[in-house]
N, C-alpha and C positions, 0 to 999 in steps of 0.2 A: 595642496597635495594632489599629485595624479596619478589615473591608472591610465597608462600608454597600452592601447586594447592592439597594436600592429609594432613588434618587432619581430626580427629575424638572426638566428644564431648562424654558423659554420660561414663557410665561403660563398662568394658568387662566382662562378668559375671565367665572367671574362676580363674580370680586374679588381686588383683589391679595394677591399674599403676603408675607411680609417673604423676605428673602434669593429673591427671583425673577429676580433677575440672575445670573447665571453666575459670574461674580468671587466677588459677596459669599457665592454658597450654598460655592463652593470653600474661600473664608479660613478659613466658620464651620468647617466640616468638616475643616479644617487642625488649629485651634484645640484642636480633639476629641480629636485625634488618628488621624481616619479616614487612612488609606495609600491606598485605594481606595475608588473609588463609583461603580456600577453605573449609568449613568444613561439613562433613557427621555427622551420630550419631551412635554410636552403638548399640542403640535400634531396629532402623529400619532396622537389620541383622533378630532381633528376635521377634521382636513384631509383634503382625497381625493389630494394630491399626494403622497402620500408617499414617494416618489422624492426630492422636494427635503425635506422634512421629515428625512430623514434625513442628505439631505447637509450640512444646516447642523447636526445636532446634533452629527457627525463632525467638524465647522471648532471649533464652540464646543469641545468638550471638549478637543480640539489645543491650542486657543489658551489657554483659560483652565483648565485640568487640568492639562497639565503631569507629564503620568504619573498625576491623580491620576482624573480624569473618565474611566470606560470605556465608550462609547456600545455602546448595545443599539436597535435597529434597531427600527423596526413594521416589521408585515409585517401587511394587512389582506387575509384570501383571498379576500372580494368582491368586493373589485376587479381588473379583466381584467389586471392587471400583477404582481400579488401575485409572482410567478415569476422576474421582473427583480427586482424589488425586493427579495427572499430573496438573489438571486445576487449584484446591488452592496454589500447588507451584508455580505457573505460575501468576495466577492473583491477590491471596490473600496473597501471601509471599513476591512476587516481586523476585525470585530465579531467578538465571541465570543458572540453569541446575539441574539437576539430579542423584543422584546415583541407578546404579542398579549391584544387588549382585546375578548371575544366579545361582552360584552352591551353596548359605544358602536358594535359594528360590526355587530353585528344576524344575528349566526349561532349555532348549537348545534352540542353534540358532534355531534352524528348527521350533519351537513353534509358530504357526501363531499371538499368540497375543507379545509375544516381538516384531516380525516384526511389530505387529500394535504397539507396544510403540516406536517402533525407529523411523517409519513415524510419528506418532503425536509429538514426541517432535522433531524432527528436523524442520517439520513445523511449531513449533512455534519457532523454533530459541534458543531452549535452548542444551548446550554441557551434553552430557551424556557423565558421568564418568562409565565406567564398570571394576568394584574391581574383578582383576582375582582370587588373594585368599586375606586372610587375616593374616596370621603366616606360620612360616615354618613346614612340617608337621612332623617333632619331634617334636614339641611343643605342637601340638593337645591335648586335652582330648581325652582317649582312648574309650568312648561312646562318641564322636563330632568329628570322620574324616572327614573331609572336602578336597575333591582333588580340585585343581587349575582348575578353569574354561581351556575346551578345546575350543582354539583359531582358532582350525585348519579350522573351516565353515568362519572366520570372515570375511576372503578377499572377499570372493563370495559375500556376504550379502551387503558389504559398496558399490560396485558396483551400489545397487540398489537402496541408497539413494544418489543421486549425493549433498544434502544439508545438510550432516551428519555431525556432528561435534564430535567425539567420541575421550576418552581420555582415556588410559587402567592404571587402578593403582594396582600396585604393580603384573606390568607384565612384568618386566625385571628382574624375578629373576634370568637367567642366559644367557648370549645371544648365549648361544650353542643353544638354545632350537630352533627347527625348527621351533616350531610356532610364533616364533614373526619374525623368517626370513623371512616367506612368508604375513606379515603384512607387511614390509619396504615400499612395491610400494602400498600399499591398501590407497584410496583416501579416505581423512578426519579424519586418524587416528594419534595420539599422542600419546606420552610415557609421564613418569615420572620415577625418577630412584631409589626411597628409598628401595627395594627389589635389589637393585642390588649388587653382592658378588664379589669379586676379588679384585687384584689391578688395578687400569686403569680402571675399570668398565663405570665412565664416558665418557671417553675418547673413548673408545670402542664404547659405544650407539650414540654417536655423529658421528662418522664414521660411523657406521652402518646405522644409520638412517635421518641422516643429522640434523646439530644444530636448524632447524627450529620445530622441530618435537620432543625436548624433553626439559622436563619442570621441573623446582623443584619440589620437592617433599619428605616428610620427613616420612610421617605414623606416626605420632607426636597424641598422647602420646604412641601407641603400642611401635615406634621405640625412641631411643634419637634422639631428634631435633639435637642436636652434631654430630651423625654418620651422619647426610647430608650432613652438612657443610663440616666435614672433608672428606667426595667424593671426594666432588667439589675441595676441595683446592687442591686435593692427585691426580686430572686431570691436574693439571696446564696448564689450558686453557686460550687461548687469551682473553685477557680481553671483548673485542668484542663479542665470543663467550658465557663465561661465563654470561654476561651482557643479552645477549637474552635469556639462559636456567634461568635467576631468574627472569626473568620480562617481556620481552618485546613478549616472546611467545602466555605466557598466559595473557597479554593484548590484543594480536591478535585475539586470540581465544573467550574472553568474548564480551558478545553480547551488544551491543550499544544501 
């Protein structure tokens, strides 16, 4: 049984995906045997409503989830509402965390109000997911480069919230990368591994970071929900361990 802690509802606006319907991404992931899945929208990449953006991703997982879709909120702090918009996912969705997208929304760690959205939502106890990128950047549109959030401030930061629950998706695209090395020891931080390349990929980040600390994950419909599975199977991991990176992590992590 899994909890897929990275899917995405609506469109990517520059080519469809297969299962980019709500229904069909649910069935595949039925199919799988995912129990739960985390899911963002890809609206709230690019829409500046994100008040409504979120309220339809709250109706869609209702309706076609079924217990099984668990919406995770934007929350974008350049915009003057960022504050409402924390509080409705929070009180009016019933959400247990948040997604925020720093480099489609055009801020850095340093930016005194993300510090103010990482203190209000760990105060309230909800887990911010922060999407380092979203595709690899061949794939880009050549007017939409988007670079991979720089991770390098993150360690300093979590320091200062000792009640921070922070989960980075689609931040293991390689674990050469210095920056997610100097994350390892950073307090309150989580992986997930669908951006991850190599053989052993798995296997690797679980060494790296220890099996408490990384979590399924597919980027499901961007990526095949298939390439995860076969990760995981392709780490031939102790049961034991495997059994905590599909579930019992991200039970730890969701808020009671």
């Amino acid at each position: 049984m899994i909890i897929d802690t990275n899917v995405h509802l609506s469109r990517w606006p520059f080519r469809r995906l297969p299962d980019d319907e709500p229904a069909a991404l649910a069935a595949r992931l039925r199919r799988h045997g995912v129990i739960e899945a985390w899911a963002g929208s890809f609206d709230g990449i690019f829409h500046k409503d994100v008040g409504a953006v979120n309220a339809r991703l709250a109706e869609e997982c209702a309706l076609h989830g079924r217990g099984l879709l668990v919406p995770f909120g934007t929350v974008n702090p350049m915009l003057p509402d960022w504050r409402e918009d924390l509080r409705r996912c929070r009180e009016v969705h019933h959400m247990p965390g948040i997604r925020v997208y720093p480099n489609y929304h055009g801020y850095t760690f340093d930016d005194p109000k993300f510090t103010e959205l990482l203190r209000a939502a760990s105060d309230c106890g909800l887990i911010i997911q922060l999407v380092v990128q979203m595709e690899d950047d061949r794939m880009q549109h050549p007017l939409m480069r988007i670079p991979p959030v720089d991770l390098a401030p993150l360690p300093k930061l979590t320091q200062t919230h000792p009640k921070l629950r922070l989960m980075l998706l689609n931040g293991f695209r390689s674990l050469n990368g210095g920056a997610v090395k100097t994350l390892v020891n950073a307090p309150g931080v989580s992986f997930e591994f669908a951006m991850l390349d190599g053989i052993g990929g798995v296997g690797d980040a679980v060494e790296a970071v220890s099996a408490n600390r990384v979590l399924f994950g597919s980027h499901a419909p961007f990526y095949y929900f298939e390439s995860a599975l076969l990760k995981l199977k392709e780490a031939g991991l102790p049961k034991e361990v495997a059994d905590r990176i599909c579930q019992a992590n991200a039970r730890e992590l969701m808020p009671r």
